[in-house]
N, C-alpha and C positions, 0 to 999 in steps of 0.2 A: 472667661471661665468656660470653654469647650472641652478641656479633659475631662473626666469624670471625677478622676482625685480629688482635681481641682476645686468641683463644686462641694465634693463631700468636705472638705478641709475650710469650706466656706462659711459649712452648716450646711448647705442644701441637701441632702436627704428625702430622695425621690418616694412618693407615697404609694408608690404601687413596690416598694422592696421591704417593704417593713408589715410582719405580722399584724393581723387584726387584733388590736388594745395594746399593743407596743410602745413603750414609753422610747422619744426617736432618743434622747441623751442617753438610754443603756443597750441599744445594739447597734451591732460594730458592721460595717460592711465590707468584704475584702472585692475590690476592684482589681479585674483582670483587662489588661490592656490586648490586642488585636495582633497576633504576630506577625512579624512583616512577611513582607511579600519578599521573597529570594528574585531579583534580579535572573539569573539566570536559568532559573525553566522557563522563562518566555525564549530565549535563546535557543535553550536544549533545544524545545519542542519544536524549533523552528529546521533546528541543523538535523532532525531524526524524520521533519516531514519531508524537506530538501531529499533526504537517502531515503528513502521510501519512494519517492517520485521518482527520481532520475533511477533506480534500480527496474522498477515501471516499467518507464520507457525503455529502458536497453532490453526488458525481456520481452518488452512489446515488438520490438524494431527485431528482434535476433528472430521470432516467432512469423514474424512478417515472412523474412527474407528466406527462411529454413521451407515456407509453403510454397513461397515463389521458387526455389531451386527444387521442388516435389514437381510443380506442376510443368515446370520446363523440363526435367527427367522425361516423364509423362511422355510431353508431348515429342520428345526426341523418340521415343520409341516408338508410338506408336506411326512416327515419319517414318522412321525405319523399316518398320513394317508392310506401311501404306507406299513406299518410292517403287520395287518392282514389279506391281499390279499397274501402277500407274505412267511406268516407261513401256511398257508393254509385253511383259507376259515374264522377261527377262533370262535365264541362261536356264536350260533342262537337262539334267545329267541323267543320261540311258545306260543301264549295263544288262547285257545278252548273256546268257549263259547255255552253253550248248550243252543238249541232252546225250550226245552220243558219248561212246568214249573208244580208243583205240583197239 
């Protein structure tokens, strides 16, 4: 007798469900059973936490790679910059403009 039915159908008639001066032969007990458990939200949750992670990581890994292509921009430019100080002074374009005129 482990259901609860069970025992009520037995007579047993648990003494903490019945009013104080309750005579147990004239009240009725209505026994509600436990609903089951659905099988599949242990799955769902499983296949929602799976895409939850793996969307993560792809916006971790894109996030990565987008500061790594910043910082090598960066640093190209500023090579850019820094090569003809550092070849040595590099090409100087002069233009003369004469004050007279014919």
């Amino acid at each position: 007798m482990i259901r609860p039915d069970e025992q009520i159908r037995a007579g047993h008639i648990p003494a903490a469900y019945l009013p104080h001066g309750a005579d147990p032969r004239q009240v009725v007990i209505n026994v509600h059973t436990a609903p089951d458990r659905s099988l599949h939200a242990g799955a769902i949750g499983v296949v929602l936490s799976l895409t939850v992670g793996v969307g993560a990581v792809v916006w971790i890994s894109t996030v990565m790679v987008l500061q790594m292509v910043t910082v090598a921009a960066e640093t190209a430019t500023a090579l850019q910059a820094a090569i003809p100080t550092l070849v040595g002074g590099g090409i100087t374009l002069s233009v003369s403009l004469s004050k007279g005129g014919k």
